[in-house]
C-alpha atoms as one frame of an Amber mdcrd trajectory, in Angstrom:
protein
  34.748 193.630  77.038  31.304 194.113  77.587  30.308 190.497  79.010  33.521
 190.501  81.075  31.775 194.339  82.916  28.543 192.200  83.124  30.508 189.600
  84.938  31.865 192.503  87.256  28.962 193.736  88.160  26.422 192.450  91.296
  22.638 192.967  90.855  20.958 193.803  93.888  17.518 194.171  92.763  14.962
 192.676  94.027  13.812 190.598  91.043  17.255 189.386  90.091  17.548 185.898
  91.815  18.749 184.623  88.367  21.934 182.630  88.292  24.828 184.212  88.059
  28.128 182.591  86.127  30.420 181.067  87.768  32.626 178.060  88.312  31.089
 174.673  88.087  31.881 171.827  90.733  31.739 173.750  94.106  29.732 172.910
  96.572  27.515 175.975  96.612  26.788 178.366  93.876  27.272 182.229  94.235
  23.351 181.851  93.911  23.224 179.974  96.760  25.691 181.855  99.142  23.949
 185.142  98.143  20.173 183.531  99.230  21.881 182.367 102.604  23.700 185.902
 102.821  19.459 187.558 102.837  18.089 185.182 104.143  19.506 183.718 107.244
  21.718 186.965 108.418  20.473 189.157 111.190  21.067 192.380 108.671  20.968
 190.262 105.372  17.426 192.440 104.450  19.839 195.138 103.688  20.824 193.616
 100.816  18.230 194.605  99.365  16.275 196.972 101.445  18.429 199.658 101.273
  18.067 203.101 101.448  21.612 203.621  99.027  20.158 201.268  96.566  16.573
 202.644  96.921  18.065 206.281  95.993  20.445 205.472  93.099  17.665 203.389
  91.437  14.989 205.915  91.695  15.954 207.588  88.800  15.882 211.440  91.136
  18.361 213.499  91.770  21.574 211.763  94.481  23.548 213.593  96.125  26.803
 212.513  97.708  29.872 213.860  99.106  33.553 214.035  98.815  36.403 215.019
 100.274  39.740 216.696  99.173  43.088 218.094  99.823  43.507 219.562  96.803
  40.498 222.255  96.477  42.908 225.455  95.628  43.733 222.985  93.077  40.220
 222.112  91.985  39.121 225.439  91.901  42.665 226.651  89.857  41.672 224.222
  87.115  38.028 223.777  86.889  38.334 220.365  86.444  37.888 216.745  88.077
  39.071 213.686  87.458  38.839 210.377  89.058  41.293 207.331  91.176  42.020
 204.484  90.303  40.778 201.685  92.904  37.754 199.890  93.729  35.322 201.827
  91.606  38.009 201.614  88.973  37.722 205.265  87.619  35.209 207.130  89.481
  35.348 210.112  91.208  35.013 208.118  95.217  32.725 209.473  97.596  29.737
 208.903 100.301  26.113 208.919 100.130  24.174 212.092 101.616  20.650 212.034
 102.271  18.458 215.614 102.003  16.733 217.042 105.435  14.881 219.367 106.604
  18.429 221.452 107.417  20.939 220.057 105.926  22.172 216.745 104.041  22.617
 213.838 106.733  26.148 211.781 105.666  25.271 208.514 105.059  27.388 206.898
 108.074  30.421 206.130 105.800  30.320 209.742 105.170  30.157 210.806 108.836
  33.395 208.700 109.357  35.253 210.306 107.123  34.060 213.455 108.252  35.454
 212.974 111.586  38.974 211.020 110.606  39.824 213.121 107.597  40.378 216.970
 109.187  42.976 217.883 106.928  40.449 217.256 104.483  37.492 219.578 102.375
  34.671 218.381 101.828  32.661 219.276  98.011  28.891 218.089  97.592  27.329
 217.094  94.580  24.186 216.808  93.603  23.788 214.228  90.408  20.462 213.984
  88.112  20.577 210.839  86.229  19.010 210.669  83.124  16.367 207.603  83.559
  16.574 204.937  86.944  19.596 202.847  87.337  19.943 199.124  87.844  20.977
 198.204  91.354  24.636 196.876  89.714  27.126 197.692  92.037  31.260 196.819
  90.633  32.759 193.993  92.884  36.631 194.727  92.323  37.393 191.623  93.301
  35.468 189.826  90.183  38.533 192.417  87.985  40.756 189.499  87.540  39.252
 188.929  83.788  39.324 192.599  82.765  43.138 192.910  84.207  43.879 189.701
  82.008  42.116 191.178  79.296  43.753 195.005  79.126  47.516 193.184  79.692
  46.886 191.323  76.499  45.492 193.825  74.535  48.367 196.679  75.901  50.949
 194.158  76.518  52.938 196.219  73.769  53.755 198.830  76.226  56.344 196.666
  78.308  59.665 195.680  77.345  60.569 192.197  77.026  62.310 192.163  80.306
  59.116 193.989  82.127  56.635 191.286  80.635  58.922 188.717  81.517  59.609
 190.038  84.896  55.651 190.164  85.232  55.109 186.942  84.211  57.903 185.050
  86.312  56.702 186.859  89.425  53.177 186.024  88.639  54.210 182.132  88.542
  56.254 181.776  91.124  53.624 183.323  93.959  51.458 180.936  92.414  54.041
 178.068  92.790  54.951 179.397  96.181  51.289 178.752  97.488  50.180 176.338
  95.371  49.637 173.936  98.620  47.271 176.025 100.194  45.165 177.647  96.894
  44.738 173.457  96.231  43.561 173.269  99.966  41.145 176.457  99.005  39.955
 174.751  95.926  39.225 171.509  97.695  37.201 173.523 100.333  35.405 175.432
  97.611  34.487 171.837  96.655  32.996 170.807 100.074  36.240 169.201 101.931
  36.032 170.396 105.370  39.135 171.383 107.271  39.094 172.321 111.302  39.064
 176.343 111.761  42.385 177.059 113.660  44.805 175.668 111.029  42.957 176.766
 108.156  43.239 180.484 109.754  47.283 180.059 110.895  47.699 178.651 107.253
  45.755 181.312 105.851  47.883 184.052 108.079  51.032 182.478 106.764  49.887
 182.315 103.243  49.314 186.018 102.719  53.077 187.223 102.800  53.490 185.115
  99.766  50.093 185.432  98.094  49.081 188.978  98.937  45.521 188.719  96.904
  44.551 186.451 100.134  44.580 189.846 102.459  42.113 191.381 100.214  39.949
 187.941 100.346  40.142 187.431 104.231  39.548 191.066 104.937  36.576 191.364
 102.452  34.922 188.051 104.165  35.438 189.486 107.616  33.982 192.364 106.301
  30.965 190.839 105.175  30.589 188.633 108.389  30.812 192.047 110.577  28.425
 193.772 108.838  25.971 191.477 108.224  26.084 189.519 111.451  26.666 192.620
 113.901  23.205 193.201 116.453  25.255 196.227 118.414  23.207 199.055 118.979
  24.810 201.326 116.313  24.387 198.561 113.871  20.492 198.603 114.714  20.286
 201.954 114.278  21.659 202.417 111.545  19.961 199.615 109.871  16.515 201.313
 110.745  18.053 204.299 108.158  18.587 201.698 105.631  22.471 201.668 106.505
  25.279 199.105 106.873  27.776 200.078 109.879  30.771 201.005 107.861  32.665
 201.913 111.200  33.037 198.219 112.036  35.641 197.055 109.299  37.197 200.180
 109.803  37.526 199.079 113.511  38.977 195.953 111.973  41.252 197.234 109.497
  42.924 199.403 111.807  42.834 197.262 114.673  44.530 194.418 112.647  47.363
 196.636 110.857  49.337 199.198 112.587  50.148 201.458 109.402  46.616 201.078
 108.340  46.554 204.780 108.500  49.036 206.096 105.987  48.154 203.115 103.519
  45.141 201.063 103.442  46.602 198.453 102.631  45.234 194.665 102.741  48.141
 192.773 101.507  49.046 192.919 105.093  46.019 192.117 106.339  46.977 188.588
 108.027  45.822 187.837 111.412  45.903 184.010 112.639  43.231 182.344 114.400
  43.803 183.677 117.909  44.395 186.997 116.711  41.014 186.946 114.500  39.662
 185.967 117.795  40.302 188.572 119.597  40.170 190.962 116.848  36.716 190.807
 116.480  36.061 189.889 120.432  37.088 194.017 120.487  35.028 195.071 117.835
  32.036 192.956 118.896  32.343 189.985 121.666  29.279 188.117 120.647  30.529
 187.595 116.740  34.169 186.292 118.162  32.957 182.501 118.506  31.446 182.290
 115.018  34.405 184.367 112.760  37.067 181.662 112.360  34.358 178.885 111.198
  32.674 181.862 108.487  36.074 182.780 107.064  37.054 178.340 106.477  33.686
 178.420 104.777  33.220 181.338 102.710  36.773 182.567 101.819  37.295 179.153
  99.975  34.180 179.580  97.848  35.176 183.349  97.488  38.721 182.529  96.160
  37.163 179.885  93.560  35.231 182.438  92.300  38.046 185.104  92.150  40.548
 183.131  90.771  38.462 180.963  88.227  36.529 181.985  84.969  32.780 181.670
  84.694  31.693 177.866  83.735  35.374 176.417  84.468  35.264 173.578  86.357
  36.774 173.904  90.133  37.358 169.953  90.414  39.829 170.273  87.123  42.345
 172.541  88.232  45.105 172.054  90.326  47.674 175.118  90.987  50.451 172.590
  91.271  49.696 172.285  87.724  48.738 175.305  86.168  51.778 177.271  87.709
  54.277 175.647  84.634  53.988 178.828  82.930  51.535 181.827  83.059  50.411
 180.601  79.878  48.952 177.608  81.578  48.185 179.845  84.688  46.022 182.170
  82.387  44.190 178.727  80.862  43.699 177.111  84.020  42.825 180.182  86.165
  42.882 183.079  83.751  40.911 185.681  86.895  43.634 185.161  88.997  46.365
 185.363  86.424  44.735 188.714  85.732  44.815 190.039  89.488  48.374 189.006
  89.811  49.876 190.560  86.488  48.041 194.413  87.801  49.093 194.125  91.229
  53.004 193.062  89.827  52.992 195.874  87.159  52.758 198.048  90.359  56.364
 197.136  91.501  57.639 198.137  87.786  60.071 201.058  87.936  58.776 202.716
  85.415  54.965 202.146  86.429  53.910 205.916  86.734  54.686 205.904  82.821
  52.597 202.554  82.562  49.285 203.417  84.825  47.875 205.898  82.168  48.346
 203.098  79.479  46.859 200.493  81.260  44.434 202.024  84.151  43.226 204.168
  81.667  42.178 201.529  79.176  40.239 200.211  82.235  38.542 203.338  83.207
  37.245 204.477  79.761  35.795 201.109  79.305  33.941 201.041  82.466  32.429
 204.529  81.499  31.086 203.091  78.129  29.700 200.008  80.411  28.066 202.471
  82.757  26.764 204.450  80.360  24.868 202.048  78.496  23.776 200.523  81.023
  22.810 204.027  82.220  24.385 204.129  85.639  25.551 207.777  86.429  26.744
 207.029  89.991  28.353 203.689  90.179  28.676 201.876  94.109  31.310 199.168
  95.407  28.773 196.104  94.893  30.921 193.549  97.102  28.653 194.822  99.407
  25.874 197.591  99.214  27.546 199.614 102.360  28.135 203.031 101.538  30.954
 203.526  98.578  29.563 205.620  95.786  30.616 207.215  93.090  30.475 209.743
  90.159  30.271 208.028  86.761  33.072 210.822  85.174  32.161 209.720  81.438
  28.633 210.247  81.662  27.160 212.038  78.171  23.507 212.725  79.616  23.758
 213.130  83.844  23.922 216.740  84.932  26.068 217.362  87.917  26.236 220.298
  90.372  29.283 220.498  93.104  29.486 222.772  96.060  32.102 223.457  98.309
  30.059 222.270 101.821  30.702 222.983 105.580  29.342 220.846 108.224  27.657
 221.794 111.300  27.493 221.077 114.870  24.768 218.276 114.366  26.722 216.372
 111.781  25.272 218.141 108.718  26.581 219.371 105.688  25.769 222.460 104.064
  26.443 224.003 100.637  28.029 227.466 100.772  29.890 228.184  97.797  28.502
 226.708  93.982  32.140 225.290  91.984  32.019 225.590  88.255  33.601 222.551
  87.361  34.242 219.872  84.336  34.147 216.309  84.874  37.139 214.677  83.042
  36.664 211.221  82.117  40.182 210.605  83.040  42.160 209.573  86.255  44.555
 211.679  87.941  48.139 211.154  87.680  49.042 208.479  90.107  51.442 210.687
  92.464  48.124 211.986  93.259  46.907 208.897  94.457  47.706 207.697  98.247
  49.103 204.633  96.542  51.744 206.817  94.099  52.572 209.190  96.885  53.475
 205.960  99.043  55.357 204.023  96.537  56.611 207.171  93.738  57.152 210.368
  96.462  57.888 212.857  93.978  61.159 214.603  94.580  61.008 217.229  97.750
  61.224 219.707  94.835  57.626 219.165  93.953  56.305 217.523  97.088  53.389
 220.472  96.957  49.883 219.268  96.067  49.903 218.235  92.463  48.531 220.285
  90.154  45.551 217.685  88.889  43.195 217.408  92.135  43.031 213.721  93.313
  40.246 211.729  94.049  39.442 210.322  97.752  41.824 207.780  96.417  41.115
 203.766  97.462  43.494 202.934  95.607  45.351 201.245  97.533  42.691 198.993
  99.010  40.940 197.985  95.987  44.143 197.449  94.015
């Protein structure tokens, strides 16, 4: 599975202009967005000038925070283990940056600091064993590795559970198949006018959830890279994307944002966009609908198609006979839509060790030959680190941290702790506690300490 981590995996290093795979026939190459994306973007220097980037490839010691409910827990066992999510099986957290008195949160990290009260916050300080590359894990490039682990586990269902899985997969396909043609044809170069394509798009997502991830992700990356607000500047100066404004955007656009981060509802039409990012920043408002027709069709080809497959030979009308011909024709997205539909499986708390777990242990061999001991969210460079929990060589050093009236965190008490190359059990997961509540019997804290679980956005 090697190749398909490779594939997974952005380099943001400064040498590595080198062509990345992808699918053949679209009008621009991943190669090509990515040069626009640095090149022609008020805050596109970032990246690659980065001060995350500059620290986790320096081969010195990082040192990044986390936060947690569970730390009576944590301390109980002496052990932690990671979520499942966008970084797949690390153990989530922030970037913190050493001072004169205290470690500065990265401003991710101060966001969190000031949302998440009911929260403790551990610091750890993480010696690599040599530099890193700059390759950060784009969970939106999974759909080969999800395709991959259902094959190889696919053992583990009952017949009625795979074909359950495999009907549902189909018919969302078949459902949308209109409108992932129209995105294919874009991809290609057909241009469409922005307000349909975004009232299309809006009406799309309730039957093909995968497009909220998409359409948030792009607005994401139009926010942070196009944003000249003051607090964008200045945080740029430190090397910094402003995480605060998708946050802004995420739970401006979704009203139970806050007790699931959850992008399958993330569906706003072209007026709403409009004035969605009119709040967030007025001068971007004009230019969002006409980014998201361009790039979220080029984004989907790449999501949805395998490396070198040709985006002028498929056709969903077609490839939605059967998810045999779904997985031939656009085996990435058959991948992302057989994990997120195991999800809805009754008996999916029994599954997620089988199949999560075959995910996580191969991304720790992947990191740790490629020698990456804290692993980063590489859809962008902005902020989301983590701890690399199957590392043989990287020593790690965790401290229970308080913060003080400048914003700064300080170590106080040293934690003697494991790390478990394993994930927690998903009821300790904001995902499992939303979808599996345990009985009110056990509703307490579970007994393995959950990660800062984005789980439910990356998934």
């Amino acid at each position: 599975m090697r190749d398909g981590w490779d594939y997974v995996h952005t380099d943001y290093a400064t040498h590595a202009r080198t062509p990345r795979p992808g699918p053949t026939g679209l009008a621009a190459s991943a190669d090509q967005w990515r040069a626009h994306l640095e090149d022609d973007t008020p805050n596109g220097g970032l990246l690659r000038g980065n001060a995350m980037l500059r620290t986790l490839t320096s081969g010195r010691p990082v040192h990044l925070m986390h936060t947690t409910r569970a730390l009576d827990a944590i301390r109980a066992s002496g052990e932690l283990y990671g979520a499942a999510g966008c970084l797949v099986g690390a153990l989530y957290g922030a970037p913190l940056t050493p001072a004169a008195t205290g470690l500065r949160p990265h401003n991710l990290g101060a966001y969190l600091l000031e949302t998440k009260t009911d929260t403790r916050t551990l610091v750890f300080e993480v010696t690599p064993e040599q530099p890193a590359p700059a390759k950060g894990l784009d969970y939106l490039r999974l759909g080969g590795i999800h395709l991959a682990t259902y094959q190889r586990h696919r053992s583990f269902l009952t017949d009625a559970e795979d074909t359950r899985l495999r009907a549902a997969a189909v018919a969302k396909v078949r459902a949308a198949a209109g409108f992932l043609d129209l995105l294919l044809a874009g991809a290609r170069g057909t241009t469409m006018a922005d307000a349909p394509f975004l009232n299309q798009l809006s009406s799309a997502v309730p039957r093909f959830p995968l497009l909220g991830y998409l359409y948030f992700e792009v607005l994401s990356e139009y926010l942070l890279l196009h944003s000249t607000s003051p607090a964008t500047r200045a945080y740029a100066e430190l090397g910094e994307m402003n995480n605060r404004l998708y946050k802004q955007l995420a739970f401006n656009a979704v009203a139970s944002m806050d007790r699931l981060f959850d992008l399958a509802r993330f569906a706003p039409g072209h007026d709403a966009l409009t004035d969605l990012i009119g709040r967030i920043e007025p001068g971007l408002a004009p230019g969002a609908a006409a980014y998201t027709r361009r790039r979220l069709p080029h984004l989907f080809a790449c999501v949805a198609l395998g490396p070198s497959q040709d985006a002028a030979a498929v056709t969903f009308r077609d490839a939605a006979a059967t998810f045999d011909t779904l997985a031939d024709a656009a085996p990435h997205l058959a991948g992302q839509l057989v994990f997120r539909d195991m999800r809805t499986l009754p008996r999916y708390p029994a599954l997620f060790t089988v199949f999560e777990q075959a995910k996580a242990t191969s991304v720790y061999d992947y990191w740790n030959r490629e020698h990456i001991a804290v692993p980063f969210n590489g859809f962008l460079p902005k902020g989301e680190v983590g701890i690399n929990l199957g590392s043989p060589s990287a020593r790690c050093t965790a401290w229970v941290a308080e913060t003080c009236e400048r914003g700064l965190l300080h170590p106080r008490e040293q934690l003697d702790l494991t790390l478990v190359p394993r994930l927690t059990d998903l009821r300790g997961t904001a995902l499992g506690r939303a979808a599996f509540p345990l009985p009110p019997a056990h509703s307490a804290t579970p007994p393995v300490p959950p990660g800062m679980a984005s789980a439910a956005r990356a998934s």
